[in-house]
C-alpha positions as CSV (number, residue, x, y, z in Angstrom):
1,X,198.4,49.7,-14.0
2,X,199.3,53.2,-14.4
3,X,201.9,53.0,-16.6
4,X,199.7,50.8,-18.8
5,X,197.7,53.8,-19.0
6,X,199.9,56.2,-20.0
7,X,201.7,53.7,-22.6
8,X,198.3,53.1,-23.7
9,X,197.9,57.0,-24.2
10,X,201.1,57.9,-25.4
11,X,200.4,54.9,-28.2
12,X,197.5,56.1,-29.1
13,X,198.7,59.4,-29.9
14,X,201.4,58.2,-31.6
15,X,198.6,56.4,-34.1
16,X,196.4,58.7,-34.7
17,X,195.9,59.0,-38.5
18,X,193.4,62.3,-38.0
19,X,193.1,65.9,-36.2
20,X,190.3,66.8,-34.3
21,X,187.5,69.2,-34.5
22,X,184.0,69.7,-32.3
23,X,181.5,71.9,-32.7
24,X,178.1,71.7,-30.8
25,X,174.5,73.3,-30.9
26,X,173.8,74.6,-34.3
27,X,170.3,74.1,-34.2
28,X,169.8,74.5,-38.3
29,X,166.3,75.2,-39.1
30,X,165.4,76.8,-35.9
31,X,163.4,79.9,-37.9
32,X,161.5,77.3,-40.1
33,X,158.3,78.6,-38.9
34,X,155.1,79.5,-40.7
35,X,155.3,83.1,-41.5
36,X,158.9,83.4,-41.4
37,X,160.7,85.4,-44.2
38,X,163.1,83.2,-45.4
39,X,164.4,85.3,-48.4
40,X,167.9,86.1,-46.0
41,X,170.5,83.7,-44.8
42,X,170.7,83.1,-40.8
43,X,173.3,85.1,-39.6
44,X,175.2,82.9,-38.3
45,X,175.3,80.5,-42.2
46,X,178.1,83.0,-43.2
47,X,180.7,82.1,-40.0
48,X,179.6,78.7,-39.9
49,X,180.3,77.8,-43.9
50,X,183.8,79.9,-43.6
51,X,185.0,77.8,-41.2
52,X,184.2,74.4,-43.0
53,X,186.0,76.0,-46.0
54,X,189.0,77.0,-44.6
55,X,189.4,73.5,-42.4
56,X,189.0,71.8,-45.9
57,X,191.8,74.0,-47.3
58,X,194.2,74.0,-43.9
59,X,195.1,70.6,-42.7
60,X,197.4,70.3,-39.7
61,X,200.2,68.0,-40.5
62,X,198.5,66.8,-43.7
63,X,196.5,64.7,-41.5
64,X,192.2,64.9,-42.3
65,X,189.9,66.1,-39.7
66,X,187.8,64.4,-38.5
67,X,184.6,66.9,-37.6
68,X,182.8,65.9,-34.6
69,X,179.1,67.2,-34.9
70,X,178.3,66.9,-31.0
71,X,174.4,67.3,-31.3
72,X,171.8,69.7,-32.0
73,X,173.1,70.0,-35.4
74,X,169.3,70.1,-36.5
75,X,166.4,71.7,-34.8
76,X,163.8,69.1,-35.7
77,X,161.6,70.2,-32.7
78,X,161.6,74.0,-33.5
79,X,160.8,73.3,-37.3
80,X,156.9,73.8,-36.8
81,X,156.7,74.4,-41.2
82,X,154.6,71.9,-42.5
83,X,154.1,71.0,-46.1
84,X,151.2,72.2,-48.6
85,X,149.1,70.2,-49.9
86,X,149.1,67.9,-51.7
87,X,151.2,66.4,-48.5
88,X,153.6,63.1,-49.2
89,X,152.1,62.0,-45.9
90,X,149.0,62.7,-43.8
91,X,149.2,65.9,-41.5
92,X,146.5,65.9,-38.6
93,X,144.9,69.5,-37.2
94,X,147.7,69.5,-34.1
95,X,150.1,68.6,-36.2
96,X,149.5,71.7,-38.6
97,X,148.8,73.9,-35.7
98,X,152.5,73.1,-33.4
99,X,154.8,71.3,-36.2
100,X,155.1,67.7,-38.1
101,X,155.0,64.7,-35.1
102,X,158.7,63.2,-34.6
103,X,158.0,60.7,-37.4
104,X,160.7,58.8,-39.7
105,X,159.3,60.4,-43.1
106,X,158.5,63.4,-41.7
107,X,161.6,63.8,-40.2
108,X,163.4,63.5,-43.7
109,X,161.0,66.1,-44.6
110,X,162.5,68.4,-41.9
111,X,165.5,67.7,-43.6
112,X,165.5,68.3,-46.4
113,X,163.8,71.8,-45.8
114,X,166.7,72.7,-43.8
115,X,169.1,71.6,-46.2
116,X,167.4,74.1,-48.5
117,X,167.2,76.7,-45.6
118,X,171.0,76.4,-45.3
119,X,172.1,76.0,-48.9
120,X,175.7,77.3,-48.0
121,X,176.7,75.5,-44.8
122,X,175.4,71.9,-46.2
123,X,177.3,72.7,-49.3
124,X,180.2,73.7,-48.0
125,X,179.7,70.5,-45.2
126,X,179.9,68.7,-48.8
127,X,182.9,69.8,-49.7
128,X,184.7,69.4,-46.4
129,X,183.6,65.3,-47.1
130,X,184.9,65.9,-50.5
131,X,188.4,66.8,-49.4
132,X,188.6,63.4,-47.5
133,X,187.8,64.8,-44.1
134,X,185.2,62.3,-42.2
135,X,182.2,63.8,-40.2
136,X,181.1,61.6,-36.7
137,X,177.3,63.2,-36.0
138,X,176.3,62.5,-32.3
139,X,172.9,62.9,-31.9
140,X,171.3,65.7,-29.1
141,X,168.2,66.5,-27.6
142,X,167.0,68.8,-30.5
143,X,168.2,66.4,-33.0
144,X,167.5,62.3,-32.0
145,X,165.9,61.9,-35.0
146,X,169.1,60.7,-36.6
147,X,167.8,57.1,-35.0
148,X,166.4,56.5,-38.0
149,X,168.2,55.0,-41.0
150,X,165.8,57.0,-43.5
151,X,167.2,60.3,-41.8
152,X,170.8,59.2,-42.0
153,X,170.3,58.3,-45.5
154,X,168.8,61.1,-46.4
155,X,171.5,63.4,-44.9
156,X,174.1,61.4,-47.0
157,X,172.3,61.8,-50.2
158,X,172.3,65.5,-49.5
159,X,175.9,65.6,-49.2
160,X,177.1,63.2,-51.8
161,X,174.1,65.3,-54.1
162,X,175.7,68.6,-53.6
163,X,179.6,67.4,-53.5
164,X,179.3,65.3,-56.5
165,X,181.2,62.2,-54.3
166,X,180.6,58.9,-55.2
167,X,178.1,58.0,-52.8
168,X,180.6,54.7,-51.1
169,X,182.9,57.5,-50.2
170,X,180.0,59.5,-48.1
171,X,179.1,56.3,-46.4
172,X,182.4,55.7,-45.4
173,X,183.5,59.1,-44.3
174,X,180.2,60.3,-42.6
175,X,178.8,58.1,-39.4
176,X,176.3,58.4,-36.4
177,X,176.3,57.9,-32.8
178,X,173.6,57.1,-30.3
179,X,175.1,58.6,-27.4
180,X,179.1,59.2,-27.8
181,X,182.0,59.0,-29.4
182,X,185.4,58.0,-27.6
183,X,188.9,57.7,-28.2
184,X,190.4,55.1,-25.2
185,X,192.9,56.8,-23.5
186,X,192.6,60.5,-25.4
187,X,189.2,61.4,-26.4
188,X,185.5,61.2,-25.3
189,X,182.5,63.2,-26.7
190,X,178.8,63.2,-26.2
191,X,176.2,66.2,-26.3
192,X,175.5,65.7,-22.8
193,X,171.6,65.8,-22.0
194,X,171.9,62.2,-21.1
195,X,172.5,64.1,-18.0
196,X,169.9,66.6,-17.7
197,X,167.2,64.9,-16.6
198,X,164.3,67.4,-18.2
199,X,166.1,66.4,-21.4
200,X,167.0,62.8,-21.8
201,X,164.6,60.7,-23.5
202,X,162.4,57.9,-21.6
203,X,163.8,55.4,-24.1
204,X,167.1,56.6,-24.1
205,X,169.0,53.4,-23.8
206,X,166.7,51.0,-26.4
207,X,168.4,50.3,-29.5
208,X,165.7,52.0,-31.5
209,X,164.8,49.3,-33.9
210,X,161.0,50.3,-34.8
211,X,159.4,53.1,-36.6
212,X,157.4,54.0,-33.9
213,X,157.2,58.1,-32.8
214,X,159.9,59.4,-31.0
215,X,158.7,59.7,-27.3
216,X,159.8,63.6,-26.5
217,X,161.6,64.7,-23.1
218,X,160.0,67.0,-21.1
219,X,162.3,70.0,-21.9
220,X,160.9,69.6,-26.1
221,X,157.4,69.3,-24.9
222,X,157.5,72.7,-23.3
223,X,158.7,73.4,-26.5
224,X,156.2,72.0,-29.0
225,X,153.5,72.7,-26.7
226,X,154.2,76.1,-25.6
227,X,157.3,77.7,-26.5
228,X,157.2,77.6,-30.2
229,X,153.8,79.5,-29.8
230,X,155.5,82.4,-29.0
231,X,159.2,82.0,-30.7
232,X,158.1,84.6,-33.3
233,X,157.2,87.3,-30.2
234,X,160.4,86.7,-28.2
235,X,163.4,84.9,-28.1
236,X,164.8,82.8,-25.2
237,X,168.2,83.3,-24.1
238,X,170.4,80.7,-23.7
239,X,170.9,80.5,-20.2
240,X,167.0,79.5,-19.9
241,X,168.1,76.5,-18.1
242,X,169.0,78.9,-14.9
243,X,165.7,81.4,-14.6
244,X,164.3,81.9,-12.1
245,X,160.5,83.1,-11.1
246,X,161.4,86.8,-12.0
247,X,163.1,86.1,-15.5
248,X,159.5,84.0,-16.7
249,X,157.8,86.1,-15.5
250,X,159.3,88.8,-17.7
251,X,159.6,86.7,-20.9
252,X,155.5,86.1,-20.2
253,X,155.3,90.1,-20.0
254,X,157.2,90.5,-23.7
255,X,155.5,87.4,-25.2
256,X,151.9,88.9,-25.4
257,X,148.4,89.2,-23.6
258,X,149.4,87.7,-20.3
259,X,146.3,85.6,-20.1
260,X,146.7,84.3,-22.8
261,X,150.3,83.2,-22.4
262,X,148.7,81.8,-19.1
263,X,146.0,80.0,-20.5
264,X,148.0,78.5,-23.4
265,X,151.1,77.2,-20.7
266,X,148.5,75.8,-18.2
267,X,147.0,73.7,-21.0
268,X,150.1,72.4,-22.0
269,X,150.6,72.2,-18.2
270,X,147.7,69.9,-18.0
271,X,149.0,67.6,-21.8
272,X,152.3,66.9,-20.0
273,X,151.0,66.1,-16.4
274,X,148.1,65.0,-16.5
275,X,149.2,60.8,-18.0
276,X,151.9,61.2,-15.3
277,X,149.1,61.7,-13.1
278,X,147.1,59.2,-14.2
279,X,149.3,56.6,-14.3
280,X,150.9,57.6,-10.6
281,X,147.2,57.3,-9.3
282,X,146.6,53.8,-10.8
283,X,146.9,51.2,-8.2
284,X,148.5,48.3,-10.3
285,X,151.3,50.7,-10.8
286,X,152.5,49.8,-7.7
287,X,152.4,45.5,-8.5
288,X,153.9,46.9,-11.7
289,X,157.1,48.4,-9.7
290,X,157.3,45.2,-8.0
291,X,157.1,42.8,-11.0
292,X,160.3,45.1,-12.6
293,X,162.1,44.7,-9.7
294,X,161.4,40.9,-9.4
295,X,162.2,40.3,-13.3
296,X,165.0,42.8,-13.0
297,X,168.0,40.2,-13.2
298,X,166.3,38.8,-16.8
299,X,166.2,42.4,-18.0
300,X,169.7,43.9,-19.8
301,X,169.4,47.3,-19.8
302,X,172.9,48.0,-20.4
303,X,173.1,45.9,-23.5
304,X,173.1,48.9,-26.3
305,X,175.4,50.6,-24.1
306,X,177.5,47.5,-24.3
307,X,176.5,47.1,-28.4
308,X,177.2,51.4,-28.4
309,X,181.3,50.6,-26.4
310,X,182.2,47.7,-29.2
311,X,182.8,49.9,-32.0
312,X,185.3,51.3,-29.3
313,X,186.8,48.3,-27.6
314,X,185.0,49.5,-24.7
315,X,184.6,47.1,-21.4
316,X,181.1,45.5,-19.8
317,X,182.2,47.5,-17.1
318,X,182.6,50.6,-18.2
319,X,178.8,50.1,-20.4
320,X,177.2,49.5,-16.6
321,X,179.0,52.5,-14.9
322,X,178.2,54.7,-18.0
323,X,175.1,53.8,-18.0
324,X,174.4,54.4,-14.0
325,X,175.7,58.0,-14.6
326,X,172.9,58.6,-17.3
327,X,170.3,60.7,-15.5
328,X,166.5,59.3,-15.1
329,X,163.9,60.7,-17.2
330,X,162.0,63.7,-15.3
331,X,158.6,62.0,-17.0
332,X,159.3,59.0,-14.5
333,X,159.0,61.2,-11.6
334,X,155.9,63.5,-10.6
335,X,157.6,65.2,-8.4
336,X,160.6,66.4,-10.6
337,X,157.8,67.1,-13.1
338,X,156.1,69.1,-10.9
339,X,159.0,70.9,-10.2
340,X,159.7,72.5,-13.4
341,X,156.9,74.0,-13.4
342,X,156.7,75.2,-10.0
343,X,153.6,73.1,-9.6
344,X,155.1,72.0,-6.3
345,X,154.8,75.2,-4.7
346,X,151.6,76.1,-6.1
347,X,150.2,73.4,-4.3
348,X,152.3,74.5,-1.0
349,X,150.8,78.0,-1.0
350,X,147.2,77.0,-1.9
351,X,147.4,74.3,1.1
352,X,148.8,77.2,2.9
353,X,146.3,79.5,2.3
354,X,143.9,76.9,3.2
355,X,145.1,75.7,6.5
356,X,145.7,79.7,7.3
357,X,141.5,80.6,6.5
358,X,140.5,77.4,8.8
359,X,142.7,78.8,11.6
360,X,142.0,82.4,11.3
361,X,137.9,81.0,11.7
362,X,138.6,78.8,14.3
363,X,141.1,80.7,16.8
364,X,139.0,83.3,18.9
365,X,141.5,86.8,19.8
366,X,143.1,88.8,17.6
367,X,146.8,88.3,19.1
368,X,146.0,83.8,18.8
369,X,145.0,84.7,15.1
370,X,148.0,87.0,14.4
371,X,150.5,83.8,16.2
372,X,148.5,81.3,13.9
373,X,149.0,82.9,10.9
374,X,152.5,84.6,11.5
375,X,153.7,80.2,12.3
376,X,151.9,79.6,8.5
377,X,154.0,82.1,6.9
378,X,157.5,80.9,8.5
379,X,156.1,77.3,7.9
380,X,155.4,78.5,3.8
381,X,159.0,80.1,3.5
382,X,160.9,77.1,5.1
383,X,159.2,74.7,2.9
384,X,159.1,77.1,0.0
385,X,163.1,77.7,0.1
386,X,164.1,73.7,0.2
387,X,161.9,73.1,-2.5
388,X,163.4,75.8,-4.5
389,X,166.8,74.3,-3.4
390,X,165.3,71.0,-4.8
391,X,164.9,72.5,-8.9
392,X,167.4,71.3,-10.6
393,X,167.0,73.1,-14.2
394,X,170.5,73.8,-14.9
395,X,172.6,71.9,-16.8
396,X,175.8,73.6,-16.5
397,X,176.5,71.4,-13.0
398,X,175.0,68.5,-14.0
399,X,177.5,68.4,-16.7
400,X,180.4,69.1,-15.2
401,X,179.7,66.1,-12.6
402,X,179.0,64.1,-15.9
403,X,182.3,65.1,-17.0
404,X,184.5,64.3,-13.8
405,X,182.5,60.6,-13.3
406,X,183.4,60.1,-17.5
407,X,187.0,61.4,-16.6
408,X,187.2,58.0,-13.5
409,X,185.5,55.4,-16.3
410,X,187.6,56.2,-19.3
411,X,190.6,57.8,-17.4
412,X,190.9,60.0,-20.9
413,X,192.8,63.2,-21.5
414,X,190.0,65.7,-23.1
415,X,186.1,65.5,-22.4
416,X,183.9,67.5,-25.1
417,X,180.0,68.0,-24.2
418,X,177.6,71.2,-25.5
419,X,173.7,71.1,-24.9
420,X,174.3,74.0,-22.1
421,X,175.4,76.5,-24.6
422,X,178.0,78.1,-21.8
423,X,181.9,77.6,-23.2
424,X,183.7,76.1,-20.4
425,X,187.6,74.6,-20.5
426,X,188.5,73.3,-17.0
427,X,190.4,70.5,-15.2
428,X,188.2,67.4,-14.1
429,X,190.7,65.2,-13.0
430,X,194.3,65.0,-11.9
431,X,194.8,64.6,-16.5
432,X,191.8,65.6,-17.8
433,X,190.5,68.6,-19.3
434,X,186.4,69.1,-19.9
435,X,185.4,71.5,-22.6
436,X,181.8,72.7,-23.7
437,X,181.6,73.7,-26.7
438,X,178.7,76.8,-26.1
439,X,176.3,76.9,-29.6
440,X,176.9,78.5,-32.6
441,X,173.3,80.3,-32.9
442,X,173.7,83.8,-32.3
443,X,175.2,86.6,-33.2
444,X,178.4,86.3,-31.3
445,X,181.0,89.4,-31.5
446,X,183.5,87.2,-29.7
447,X,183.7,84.9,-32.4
448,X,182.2,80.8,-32.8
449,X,183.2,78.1,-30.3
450,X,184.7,74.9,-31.6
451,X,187.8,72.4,-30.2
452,X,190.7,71.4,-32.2
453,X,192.7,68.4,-31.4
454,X,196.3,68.2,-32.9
455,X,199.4,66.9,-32.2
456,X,198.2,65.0,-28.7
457,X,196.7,68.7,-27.6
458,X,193.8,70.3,-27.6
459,X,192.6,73.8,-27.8
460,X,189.3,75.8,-27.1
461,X,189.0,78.8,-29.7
462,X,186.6,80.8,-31.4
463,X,186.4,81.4,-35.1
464,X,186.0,85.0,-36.7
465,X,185.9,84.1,-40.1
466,X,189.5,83.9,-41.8
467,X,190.6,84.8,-37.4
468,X,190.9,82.6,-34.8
469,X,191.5,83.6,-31.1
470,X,192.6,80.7,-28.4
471,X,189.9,81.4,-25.7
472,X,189.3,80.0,-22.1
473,X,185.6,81.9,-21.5
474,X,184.2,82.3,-18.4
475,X,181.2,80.1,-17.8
476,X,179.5,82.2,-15.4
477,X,178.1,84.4,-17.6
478,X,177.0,82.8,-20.9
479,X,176.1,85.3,-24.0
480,X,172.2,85.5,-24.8
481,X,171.4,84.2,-28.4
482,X,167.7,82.8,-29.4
483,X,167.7,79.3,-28.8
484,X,167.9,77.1,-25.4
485,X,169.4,74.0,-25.1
């Protein structure tokens, strides 16, 4: 069985008609924001169009690339522009006040305004098609609007618009993925928030085949609700996914009036919990539960996995254990809701504070009251610390145990995720090598991530315009640039 494997690899290296190349966590149109000066390109539009250029121009063994676009490509939850009026389509008050609703024509709208925001990386994107190099877009947290055919239209006619291509050649050369993109036996990519359960979509695994409004994960509600609020005050760093207590309560201090910032994340507080709440206290939830689990062998839920592992001769089996690995949604769990914003713990030290009052009324003598109280306190910290041991907010882990149970189902030689914005190359496997690809959105003097593939290898380096330096980073201590994943 092994040596199938490894024939299986060597063949398919032999075949390849293409190199390799990832990049990950753009986020284009992050700053399209009411207010915003737009007159200056994003710092980062420079670096980014470079390197397009010069991988059109430099072909490795006069193969084509093939440009893996491994999510958050677009920011369509931090665009919060909205048109003037006379709108194509109907805008309501929120909508003007926290950014266009994840809709299919308003998404196209999003797009099209960061097209025009990026003028030099979409054209030279164009080009890169142009030169016969094919581009495989996977979608990411920030970016699942590419579900809908309008938006992956539209992105074509951008590209065949400003290359001059004939528009069958786009659609051949530029394709989407739900979820990920494999080679069997060499190469597997995905963004990787199907693992981070704050970020992965309630209707992560449907086929998408409506026009309905994309239902948000938790992580871009915080975002549209709150965050965006104050994006123009202060930036967030892009190891967000790790703070702690201290490091909110700091980015609260630089954001503004304090009780304002309190007011405004308490309301948004009460929009995201309280219809978890409400639907946890209903008593048919619970006949609900157990008419699922009765109609559960009827139910396929790993059928678009299956339909997503045809287009790579993928196996039933691996669709079901790819699809167990896939984390649940926080939304489908108060508890892991409450935990992210330390809800859980509010609760423990008000109860505490109650049960301590009661007892400090009811226990006659000063030393009994001291004893009662001092047993609250020790009871508060015990249960205070395994709760704080429960958060889980960052992705860096959840990835890389993503990464080694991907490495068992596919047995392939190079895993490629992003969505933590931390570069990472390590072994997670006896043959396999996970990278992350870190984000391309700040000002980074160490140069711009990306992957290469050639020749049956694959490298981690960072572009510095017309330089590139071969880099293994270490992924304890990611850089700070403005947007989280």
């Amino acid at each position: 069985m092994r040596l199938g494997r490894m024939w299986q690899r060597v063949r398919s290296l032999s075949e390849r008609p293409h190199n390799l190349l990832a990049i990950s966590d753009l986020h284009l149109g992050c700053d399209l924001r009411p207010g915003n000066k737009l007159d200056k390109p994003r710092p980062t539009d420079g670096p980014l169009a470079s390197f397009l250029q010069h991988q059109a121009a430099h072909r490795e063994g006069g193969k084509p690339w093939r440009l893996i676009l491994n999510g958050d490509i677009v920011d369509f939850v931090a665009i919060t522009l909205v048109p003037k009026d006379p709108a194509p389509f109907e805008i309501s008050r929120e909508e003007r006040a926290l950014g266009l609703a994840p809709t299919e024509p308003k998404c196209v709208w999003k797009l099209r305004r960061t097209a025009e925001r990026h003028p030099g990386v979409f054209d030279a994107l164009a080009h890169f098609v142009h030169r016969g190099n094919a581009v495989h877009i996977i979608r990411g947290n920030h970016d699942s609007e590419w579900r809908w055919p309008a938006v992956q239209e539209e992105l074509r006619r951008i590209l065949a618009e400003r290359s001059g291509c004939p528009r069958r050649k786009i659609d051949r050369l530029v394709e989407f993925h739900d979820w990920f993109y494999l080679e069997p036996g060499f190469f597997y990519a995905e963004h990787g928030h199907a693992h981070d359960h704050y970020s992965v979509q309630a209707d992560f695994f449907s086929a998408h085949n409506d026009d309905t409004e994309i239902a948000l994960p938790l992580s871009s509600k915080v975002l549209r609700y709150f965050v965006n609020r104050y994006a123009e005050q202060v930036e967030l760093a892009d190891d967000v996914d790790a703070w702690g207590l201290k490091e909110y309560l700091d980015w609260v201090l630089k954001a503004g009036n304090p009780l304002r910032v309190a007011a405004d994340y308490f309301v948004m507080v009460f929009r995201v919990i309280y219809p978890m709440v409400r639907q946890s206290l209903r008593i048919s939830r619970a006949f609900a539960r157990a008419a699922d689990k009765a109609l559960a062998p009827a139910m396929d839920r790993d059928a678009h996995v299956r339909q997503l592992l045809e287009r790579f001769q993928g196996t039933d089996r691996q669709a079901q254990q790819l699809a167990e690995i896939a984390s649940r949604p926080a939304e489908q769990s108060l508890f892991d809701s409450m935990q992210l914003f330390y809800l859980d713990r509010m609760l423990l030290a008000v109860v505490c504070l109650v049960v301590a009052w009661c007892l400090a009324h009811a226990i006659d003598g000063p030393w009994a009251k001291i004893g009662a109280l001092t047993c609250i306190g020790i009871i508060f910290a015990a249960l205070n610390a395994a709760l704080g041991k429960q958060r889980r907010t960052d992705a860096h882990p959840m990835l890389q145990a993503a990464a080694r149970r991907v490495a068992q189902i596919f047995d392939v030689k190079y895993i490629v995720m992003g969505h933590s914005h931390r570069m990472v190359e390590e072994p997670v496997g006896n043959s396999t090598r996970y990278f992350n690809l870190g984000s391309w959105t700040g000002r980074s003097n160490d140069g711009f991530p990306h992957v290469v593939v050639t020749g049956g290898s694959a490298e981690l380096r960072r572009w510095k315009g017309l330089s590139v330096i071969n880099s293994t980073p270490d992924p304890i201590s990611p850089a700070i640039v403005p947007v989280p994943a």
